[in-house]
C-alpha positions as CSV (number, residue, x, y, z in Angstrom):
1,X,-12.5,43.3,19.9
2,X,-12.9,40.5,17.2
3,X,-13.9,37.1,17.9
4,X,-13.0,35.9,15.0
5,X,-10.9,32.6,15.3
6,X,-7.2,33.4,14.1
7,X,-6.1,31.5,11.5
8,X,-3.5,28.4,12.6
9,X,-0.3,28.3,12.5
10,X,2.3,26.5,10.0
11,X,2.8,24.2,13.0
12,X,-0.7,23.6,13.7
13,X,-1.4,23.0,10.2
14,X,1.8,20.0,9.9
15,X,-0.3,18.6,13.1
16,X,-3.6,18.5,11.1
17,X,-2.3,17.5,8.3
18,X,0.1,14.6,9.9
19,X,-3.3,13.3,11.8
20,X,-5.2,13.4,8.7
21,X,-3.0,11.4,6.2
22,X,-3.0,8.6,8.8
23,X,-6.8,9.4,9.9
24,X,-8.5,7.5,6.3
25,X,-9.5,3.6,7.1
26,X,-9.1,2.7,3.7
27,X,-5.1,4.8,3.1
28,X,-4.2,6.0,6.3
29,X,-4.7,3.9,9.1
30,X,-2.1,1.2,9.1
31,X,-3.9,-0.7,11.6
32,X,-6.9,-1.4,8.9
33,X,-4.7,-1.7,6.1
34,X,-2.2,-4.2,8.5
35,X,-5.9,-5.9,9.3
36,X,-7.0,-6.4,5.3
37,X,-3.9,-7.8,4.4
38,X,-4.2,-10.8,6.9
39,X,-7.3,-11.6,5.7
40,X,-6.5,-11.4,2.2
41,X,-3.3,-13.7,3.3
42,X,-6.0,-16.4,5.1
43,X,-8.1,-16.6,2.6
44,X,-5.3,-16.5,0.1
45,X,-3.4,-20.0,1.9
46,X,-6.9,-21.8,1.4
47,X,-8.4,-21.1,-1.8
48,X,-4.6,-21.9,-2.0
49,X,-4.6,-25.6,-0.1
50,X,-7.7,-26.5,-2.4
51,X,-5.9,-26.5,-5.1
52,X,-2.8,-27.5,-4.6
53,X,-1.8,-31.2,-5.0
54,X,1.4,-31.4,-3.1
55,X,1.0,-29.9,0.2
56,X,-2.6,-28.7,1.2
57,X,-2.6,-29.5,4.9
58,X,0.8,-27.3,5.3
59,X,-1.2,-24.4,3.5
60,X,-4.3,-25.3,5.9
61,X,-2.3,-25.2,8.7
62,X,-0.4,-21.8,7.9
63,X,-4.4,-20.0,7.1
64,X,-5.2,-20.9,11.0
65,X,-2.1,-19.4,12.6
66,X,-2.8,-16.5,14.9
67,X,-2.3,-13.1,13.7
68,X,0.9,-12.5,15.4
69,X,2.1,-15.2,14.0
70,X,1.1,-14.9,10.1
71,X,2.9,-11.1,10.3
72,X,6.2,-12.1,10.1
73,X,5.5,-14.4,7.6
74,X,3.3,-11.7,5.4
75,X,6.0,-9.9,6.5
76,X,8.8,-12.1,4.8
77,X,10.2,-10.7,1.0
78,X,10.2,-14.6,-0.2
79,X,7.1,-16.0,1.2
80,X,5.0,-12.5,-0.1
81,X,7.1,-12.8,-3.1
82,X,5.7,-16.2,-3.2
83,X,2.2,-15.8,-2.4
84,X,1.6,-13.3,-4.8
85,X,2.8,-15.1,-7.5
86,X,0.8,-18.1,-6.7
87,X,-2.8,-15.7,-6.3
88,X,-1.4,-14.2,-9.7
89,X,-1.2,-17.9,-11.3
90,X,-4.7,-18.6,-9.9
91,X,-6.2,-15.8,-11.2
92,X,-4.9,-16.5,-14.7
93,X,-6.4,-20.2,-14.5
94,X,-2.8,-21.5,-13.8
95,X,-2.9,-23.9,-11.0
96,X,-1.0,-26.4,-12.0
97,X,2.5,-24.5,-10.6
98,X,2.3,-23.0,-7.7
99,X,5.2,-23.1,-5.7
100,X,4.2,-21.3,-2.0
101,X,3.3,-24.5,-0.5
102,X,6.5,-26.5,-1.5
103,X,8.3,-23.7,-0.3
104,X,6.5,-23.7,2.8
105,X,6.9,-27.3,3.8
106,X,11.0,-26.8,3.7
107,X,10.8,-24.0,6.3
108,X,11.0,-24.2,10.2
109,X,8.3,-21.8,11.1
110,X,8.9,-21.5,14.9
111,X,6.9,-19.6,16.8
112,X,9.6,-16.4,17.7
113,X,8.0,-14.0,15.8
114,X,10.8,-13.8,13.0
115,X,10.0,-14.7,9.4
116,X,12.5,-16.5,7.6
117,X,14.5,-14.2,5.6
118,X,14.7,-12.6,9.1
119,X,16.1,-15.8,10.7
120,X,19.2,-16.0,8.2
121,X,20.9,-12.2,9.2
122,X,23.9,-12.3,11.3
123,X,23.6,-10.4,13.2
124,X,20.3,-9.8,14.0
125,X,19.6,-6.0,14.2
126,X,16.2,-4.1,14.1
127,X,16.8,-0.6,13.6
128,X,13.3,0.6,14.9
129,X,11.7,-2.2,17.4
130,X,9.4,0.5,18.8
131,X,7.6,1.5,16.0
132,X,7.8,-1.9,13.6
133,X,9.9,-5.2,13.5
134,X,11.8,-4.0,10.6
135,X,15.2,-6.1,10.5
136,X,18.2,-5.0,8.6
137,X,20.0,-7.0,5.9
138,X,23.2,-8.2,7.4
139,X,24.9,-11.2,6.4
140,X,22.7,-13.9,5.4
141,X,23.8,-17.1,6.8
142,X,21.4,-20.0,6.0
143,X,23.5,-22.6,8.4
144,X,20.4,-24.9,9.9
145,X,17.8,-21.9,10.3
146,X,16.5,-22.6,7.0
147,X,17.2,-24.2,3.7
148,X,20.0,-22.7,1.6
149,X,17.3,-22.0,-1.4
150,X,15.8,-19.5,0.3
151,X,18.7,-17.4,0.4
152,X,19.5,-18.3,-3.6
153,X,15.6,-16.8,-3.8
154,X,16.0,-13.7,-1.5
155,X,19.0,-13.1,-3.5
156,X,17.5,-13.6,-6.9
157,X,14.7,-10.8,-5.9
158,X,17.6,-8.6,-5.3
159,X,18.6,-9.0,-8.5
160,X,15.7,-8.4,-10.1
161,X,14.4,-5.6,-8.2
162,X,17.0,-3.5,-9.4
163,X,17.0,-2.1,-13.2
164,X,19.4,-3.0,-15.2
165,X,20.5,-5.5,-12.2
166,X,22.8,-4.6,-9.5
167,X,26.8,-3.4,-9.9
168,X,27.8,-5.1,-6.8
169,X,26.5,-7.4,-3.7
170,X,24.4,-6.1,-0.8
171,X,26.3,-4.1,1.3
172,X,26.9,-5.3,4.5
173,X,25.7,-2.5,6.9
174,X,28.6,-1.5,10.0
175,X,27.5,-0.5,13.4
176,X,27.7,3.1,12.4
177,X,25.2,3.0,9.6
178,X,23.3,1.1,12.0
179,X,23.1,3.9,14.1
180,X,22.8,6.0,11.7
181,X,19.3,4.6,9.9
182,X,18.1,4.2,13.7
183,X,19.2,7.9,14.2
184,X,17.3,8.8,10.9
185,X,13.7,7.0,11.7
186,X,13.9,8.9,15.4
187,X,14.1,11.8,13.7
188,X,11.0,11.3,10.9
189,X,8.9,9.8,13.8
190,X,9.8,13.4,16.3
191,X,9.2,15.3,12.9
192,X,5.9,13.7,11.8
193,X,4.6,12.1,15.1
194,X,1.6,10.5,13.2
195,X,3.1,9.4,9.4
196,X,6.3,8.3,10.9
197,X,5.5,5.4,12.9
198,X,2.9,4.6,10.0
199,X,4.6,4.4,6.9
200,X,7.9,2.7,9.2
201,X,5.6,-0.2,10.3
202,X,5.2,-1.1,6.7
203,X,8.9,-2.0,6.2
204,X,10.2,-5.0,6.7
205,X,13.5,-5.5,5.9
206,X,16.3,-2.2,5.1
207,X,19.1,-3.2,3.0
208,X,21.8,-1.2,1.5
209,X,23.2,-1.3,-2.2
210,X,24.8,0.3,-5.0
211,X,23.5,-0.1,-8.5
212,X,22.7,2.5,-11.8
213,X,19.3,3.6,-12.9
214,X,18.2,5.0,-15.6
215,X,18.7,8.3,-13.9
216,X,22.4,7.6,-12.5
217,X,23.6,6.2,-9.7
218,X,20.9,4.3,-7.4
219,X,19.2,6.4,-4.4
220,X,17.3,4.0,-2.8
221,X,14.0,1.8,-3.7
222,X,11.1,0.2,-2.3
223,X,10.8,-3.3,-3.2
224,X,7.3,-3.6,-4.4
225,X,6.3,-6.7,-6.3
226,X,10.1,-8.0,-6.9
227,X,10.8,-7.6,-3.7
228,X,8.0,-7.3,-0.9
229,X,8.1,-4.8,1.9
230,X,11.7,-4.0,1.5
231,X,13.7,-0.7,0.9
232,X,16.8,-0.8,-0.8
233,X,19.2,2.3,-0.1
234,X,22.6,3.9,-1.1
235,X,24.9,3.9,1.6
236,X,25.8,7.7,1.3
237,X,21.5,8.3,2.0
238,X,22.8,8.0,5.9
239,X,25.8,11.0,5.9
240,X,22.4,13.6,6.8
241,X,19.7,12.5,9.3
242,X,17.8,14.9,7.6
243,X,18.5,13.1,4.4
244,X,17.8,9.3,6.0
245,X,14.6,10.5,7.4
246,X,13.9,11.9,4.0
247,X,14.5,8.3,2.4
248,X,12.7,6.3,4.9
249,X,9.3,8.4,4.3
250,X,10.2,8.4,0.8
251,X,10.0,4.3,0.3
252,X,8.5,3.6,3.5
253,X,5.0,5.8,1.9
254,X,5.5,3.8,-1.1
255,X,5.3,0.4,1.1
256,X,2.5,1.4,2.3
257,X,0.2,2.7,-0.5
258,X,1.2,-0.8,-1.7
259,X,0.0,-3.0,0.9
260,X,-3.0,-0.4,0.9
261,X,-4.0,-1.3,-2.8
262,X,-3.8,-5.2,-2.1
263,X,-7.6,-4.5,-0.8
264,X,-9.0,-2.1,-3.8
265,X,-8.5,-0.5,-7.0
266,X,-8.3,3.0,-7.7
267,X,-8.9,3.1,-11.5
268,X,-11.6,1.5,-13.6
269,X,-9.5,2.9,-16.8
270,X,-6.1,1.5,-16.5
271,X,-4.6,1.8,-19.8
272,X,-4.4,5.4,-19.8
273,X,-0.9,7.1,-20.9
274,X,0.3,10.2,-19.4
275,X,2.7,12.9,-20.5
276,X,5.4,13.6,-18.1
277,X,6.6,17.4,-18.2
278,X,9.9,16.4,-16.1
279,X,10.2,13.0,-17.8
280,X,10.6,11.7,-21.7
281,X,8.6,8.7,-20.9
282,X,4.9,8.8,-20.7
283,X,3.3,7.2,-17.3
284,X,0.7,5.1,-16.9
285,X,-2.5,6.6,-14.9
286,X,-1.5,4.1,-11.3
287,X,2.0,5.8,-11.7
288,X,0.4,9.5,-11.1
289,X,-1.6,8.2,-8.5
290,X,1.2,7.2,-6.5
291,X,3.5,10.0,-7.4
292,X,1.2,12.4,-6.1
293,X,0.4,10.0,-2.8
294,X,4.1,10.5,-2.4
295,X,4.5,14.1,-3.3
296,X,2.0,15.4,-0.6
297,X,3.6,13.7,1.8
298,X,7.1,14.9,0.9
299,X,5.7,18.6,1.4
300,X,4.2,17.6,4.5
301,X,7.9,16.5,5.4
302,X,9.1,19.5,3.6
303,X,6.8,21.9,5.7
304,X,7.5,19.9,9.0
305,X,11.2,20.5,8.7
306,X,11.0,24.0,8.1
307,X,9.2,24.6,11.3
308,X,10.7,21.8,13.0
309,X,11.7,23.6,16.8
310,X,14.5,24.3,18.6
311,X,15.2,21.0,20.2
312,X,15.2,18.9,17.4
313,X,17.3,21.1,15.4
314,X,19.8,20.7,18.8
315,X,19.4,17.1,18.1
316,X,19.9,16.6,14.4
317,X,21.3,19.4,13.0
318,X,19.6,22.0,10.4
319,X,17.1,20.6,8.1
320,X,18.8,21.0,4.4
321,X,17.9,24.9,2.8
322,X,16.9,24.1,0.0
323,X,14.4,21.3,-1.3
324,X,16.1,18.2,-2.6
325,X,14.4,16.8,-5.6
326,X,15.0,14.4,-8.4
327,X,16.7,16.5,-11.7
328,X,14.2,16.6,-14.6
329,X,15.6,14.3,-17.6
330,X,17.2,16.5,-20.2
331,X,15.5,17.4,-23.1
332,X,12.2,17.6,-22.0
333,X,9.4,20.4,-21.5
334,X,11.0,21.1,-18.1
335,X,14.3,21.3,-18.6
336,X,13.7,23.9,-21.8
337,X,11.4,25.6,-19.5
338,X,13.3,25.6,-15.7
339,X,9.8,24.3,-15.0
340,X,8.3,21.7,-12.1
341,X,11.7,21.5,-10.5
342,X,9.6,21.3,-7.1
343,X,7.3,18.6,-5.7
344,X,4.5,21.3,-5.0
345,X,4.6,22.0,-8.8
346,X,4.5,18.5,-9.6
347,X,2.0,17.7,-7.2
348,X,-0.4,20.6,-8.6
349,X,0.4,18.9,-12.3
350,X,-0.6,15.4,-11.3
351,X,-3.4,16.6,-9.2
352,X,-4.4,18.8,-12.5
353,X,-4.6,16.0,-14.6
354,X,-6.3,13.5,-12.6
355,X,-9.4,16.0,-11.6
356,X,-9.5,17.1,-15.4
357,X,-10.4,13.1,-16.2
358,X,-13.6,12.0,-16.9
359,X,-15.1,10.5,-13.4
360,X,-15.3,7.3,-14.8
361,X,-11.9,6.7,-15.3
362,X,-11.1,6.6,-11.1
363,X,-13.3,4.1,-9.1
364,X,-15.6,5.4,-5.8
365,X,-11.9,4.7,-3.8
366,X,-10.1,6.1,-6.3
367,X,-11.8,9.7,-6.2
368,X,-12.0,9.0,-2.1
369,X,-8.1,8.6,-2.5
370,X,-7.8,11.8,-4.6
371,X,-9.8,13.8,-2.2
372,X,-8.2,12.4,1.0
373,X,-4.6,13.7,-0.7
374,X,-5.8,17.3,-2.0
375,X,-7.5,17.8,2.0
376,X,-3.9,16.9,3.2
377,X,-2.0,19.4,0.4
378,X,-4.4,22.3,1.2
379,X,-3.7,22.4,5.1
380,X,0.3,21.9,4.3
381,X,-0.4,24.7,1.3
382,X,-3.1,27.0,1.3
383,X,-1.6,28.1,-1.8
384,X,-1.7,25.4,-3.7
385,X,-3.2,26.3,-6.8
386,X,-5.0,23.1,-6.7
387,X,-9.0,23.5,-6.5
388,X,-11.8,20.3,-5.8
389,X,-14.0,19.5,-9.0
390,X,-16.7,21.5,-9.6
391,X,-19.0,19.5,-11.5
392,X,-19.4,15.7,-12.9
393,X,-17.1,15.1,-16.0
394,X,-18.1,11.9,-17.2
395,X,-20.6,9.6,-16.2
396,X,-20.3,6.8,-14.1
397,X,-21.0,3.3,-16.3
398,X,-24.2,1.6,-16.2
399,X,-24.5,-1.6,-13.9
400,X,-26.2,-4.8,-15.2
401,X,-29.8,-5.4,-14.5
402,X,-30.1,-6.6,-11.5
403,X,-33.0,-9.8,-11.4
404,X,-36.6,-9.2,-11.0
405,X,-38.1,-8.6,-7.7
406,X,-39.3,-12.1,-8.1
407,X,-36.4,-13.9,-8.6
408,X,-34.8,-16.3,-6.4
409,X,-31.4,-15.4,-5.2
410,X,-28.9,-17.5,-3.5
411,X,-25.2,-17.1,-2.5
412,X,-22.5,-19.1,-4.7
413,X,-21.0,-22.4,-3.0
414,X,-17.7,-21.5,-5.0
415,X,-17.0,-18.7,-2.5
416,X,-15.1,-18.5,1.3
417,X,-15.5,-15.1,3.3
418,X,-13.3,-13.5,6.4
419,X,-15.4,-10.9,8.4
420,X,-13.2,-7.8,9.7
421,X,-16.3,-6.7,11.8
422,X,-13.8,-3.7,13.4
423,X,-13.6,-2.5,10.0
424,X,-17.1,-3.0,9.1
425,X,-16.1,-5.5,5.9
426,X,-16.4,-8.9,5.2
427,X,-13.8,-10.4,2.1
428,X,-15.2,-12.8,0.0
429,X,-13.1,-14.6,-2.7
430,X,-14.7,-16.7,-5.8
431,X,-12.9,-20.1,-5.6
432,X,-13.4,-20.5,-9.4
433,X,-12.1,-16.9,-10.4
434,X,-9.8,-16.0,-7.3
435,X,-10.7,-13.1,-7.7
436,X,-11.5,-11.3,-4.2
437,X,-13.8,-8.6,-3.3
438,X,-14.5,-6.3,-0.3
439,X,-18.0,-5.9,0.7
440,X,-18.8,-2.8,3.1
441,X,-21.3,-3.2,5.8
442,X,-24.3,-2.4,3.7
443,X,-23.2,-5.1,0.7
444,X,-22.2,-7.0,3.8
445,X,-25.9,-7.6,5.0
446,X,-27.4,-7.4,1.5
447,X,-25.0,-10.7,0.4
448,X,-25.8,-12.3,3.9
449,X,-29.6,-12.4,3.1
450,X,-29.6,-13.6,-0.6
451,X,-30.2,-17.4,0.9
452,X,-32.5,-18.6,-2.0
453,X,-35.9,-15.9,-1.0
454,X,-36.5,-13.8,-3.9
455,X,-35.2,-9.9,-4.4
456,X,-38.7,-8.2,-3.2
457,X,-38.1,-10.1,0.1
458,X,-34.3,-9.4,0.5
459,X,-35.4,-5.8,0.0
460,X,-37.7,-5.8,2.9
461,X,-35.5,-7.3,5.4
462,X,-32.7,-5.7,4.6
463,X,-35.1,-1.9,5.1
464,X,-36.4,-3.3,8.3
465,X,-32.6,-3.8,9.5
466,X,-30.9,-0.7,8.0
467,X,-33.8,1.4,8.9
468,X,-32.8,2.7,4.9
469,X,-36.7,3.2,4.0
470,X,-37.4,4.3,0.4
471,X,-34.0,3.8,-0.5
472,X,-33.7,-0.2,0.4
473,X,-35.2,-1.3,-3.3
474,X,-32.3,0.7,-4.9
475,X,-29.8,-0.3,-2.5
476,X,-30.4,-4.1,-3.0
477,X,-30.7,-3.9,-6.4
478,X,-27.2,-1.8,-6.9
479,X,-25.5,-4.5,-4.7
480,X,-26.8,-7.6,-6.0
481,X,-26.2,-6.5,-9.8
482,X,-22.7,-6.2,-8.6
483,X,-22.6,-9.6,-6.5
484,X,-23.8,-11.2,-9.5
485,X,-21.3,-9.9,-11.9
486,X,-18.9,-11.2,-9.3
487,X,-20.4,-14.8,-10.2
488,X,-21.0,-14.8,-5.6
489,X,-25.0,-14.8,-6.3
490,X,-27.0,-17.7,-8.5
């Protein structure tokens, strides 16, 4: 009799592969991601209240609100919309109009764990309470909740989120598509017990529209930039539960590789254009990063439904036969061809491409992001086609010299930290350059001992604390080249 293990099962894989795309503390988890983006918010509102002449103390005030509190306000399209425009201006030596903190001082921020946006619909409907506090986009009545500008701005973002702008007003959802988007987020969180409840807690605010794209008629959206943590949708995306689910993962995974990124960068080489089989219009490099972040989890969705058992077929109907995926533009490589009209052969294009680049084109989180995503493809496909690297292409660049063993170092005064000691990170931002960077535990200590006793020293406390032996002289060096670059070392 063997004892060899038996291999597992299409349903065991979905279950390994659902844990592990939510598993990553820098992707997956939505708890550490949820975590970075408060304390990039904090420390955004004062570097913020320094250097703003109108309203500091309403900025200081905001930075010290609890956690539970600041969510619905990070949480808020307008105020996020807001904020990042303001970090953006700072970063770009532009502090003389920032507009957060006026904005701010107009609103009623009471404490009922609704942002503002939130406050104006009527009625009030959240379409998932038990896995987020998404709201839906009903009417929005400014009446004495907040000022009527905020629902000119909300509105303005609409606009502007959507190509070409919109062919018609929000539409205003009924009871039934109420029930209906609730229907389809029970479904995607029985399908994919582990990615469903993530990628839903990353949406704010559903709304439903009509508009053209440069593909036809609009399917649905995430908001992004223009429009923060929201997910616009056709209408018609709610006739299937199969189809809604399909729509919330969709945007929702987008939402959440977003608020991932606020707290690194996956590219050192941005610039780079890349041809599109299925599309006329090159993309740029971020774009096939996030395509293929999507794509894997589409065939873990994909997968999932084809397996899904007996009772939740009973509940929801048959998943769809065949795979549903966006038409390749005409006149194109694909379309001659009757090629990539699947997300697997997508995905294994993308994937191709990235892993053919030289290794100093994706940062250390970029080829951890890369890596994380291929894992997760080859449990949902054995056969993907798609193989790790075998080899170093490419050369990661040189750091600067680091200072002599004998040189004094000493943190920056122009810098304010955040600790996240669950995560093992502390955030520092340079109140000159705005810039903000994300120290790990070992950069962590390293930066905590640089109080003005020279490198040879730092070295030797920081060996006797890590217990990192031989290798402390390297590791100080490595990190205080890099905190120096920063300009948070003198």
């Amino acid at each position: 009799m063997s004892l060899a293990a038996s291999p597992p099962s299409s349903r065991e894989r979905v279950g390994r592969a659902d844990a592990l795309l939510v598993a990553d503390g820098r992707f997956g988890d939505s708890r550490a991601i949820e975590e970075r983006n408060v304390a990039r918010f904090v420390l955004g509102l004062r570097l913020m209240a320094q250097r703003d002449d109108h309203h500091p103390d309403v900025l200081l005030r905001l930075s010290q609100l609890s956690r539970q509190e600041l969510l619905p306000l990070l949480g808020d399209p307008v105020l996020r919309n807001a904020f990042e425009d303001d970090l953006t201006k700072l970063e770009n030596g532009r502090p003389d109009c920032l507009g957060l903190a006026d904005l701010v001082a107009r609103l009623p921020l009471a404490p009922d764990g609704l942002g503002p946006c939130e406050r104006m619909a009527t009625p009030h409907v959240r379409p998932w309470p038990e896995h987020g506090p998404a709201w839906l986009w009903t009417e929005m009545n400014p009446a004495d909740r907040v000022p009527s500008e905020l629902s000119a701005r909300l509105r303005q973002l609409y606009d502007g989120s959507i190509e070409g702008g919109p062919t018609a007003d929000p539409v205003i959802p009924t009871p039934d598509m109420c029930r209906q988007l609730s229907r389809g987020a029970d479904l995607l969180t029985r399908l994919l017990p582990q990615v469903g409840p993530s990628v839903l807690g990353h949406v704010s605010v559903v709304g439903f529209t009509r508009g053209e794209s440069a593909d036809g008629p609009l399917q649905s959206l995430s908001g992004g930039d223009p429009l923060p943590s929201a997910i616009l949708m056709a209408p018609e995306r709610l006739t299937d539960p199969w189809t809604a689910a399909e729509t919330l993962l969709h945007e929702g995974v987008h939402l959440k590789l977003f608020d991932a990124l606020r707290s690194g960068a996956l590219l050192r080489t941005a610039d780079v254009s890349v041809p599109i089989p299925w599309r006329q219009t090159p993309w740029r490099l971020v774009r096939v990063l996030v395509a293929l972040h999507f794509y894997v989890h589409m065939l873990l969705f994909q997968e999932a439904a084809r397996h899904a058992d007996p009772t939740l077929r009973a509940d929801f109907g048959d998943p769809p036969s065949g795979e549903i995926v966006d038409e390749v533009s005409p006149d194109t490589e694909a379309a001659h061809n009757g090629t990539y009209g699947t997300s697997l052969e997508r995905a294994r294009y993308l994937a191709g491409y990235v892993l053919s680049l030289p290794e100093d084109h994706l940062t250390a989180d970029g080829r951890r992001f890369l890596h994380w995503l291929l894992d997760a493809l080859r449990l949902v496909h054995e056969d993907s086609g798609i193989m790790p690297p075998t080899g170093v292409a490419g050369m990661i660049p040189a750091r600067p010299p680091a200072p002599s063993e004998e040189t004094p170092v000493r943190r920056t005064a122009h810098a304010m930290a955040r600790p996240l000691p669950e995560q093992g990170e502390l955030l520092v931002v340079n109140t000159d350059t705005a810039a903000m960077h994300w120290l790990n535990a070992r950069s962590w200590l390293i930066y905590s001992l640089c109080d003005g006793r020279d490198g040879g020293a730092v070295a030797a406390e920081y060996g006797r604390r890590s217990g990192a032996g031989d290798a402390a002289r390297d590791h100080v060096a490595a990190c205080i080249s890099e905190l120096t670059a920063a300009g948070l070392l003198e």
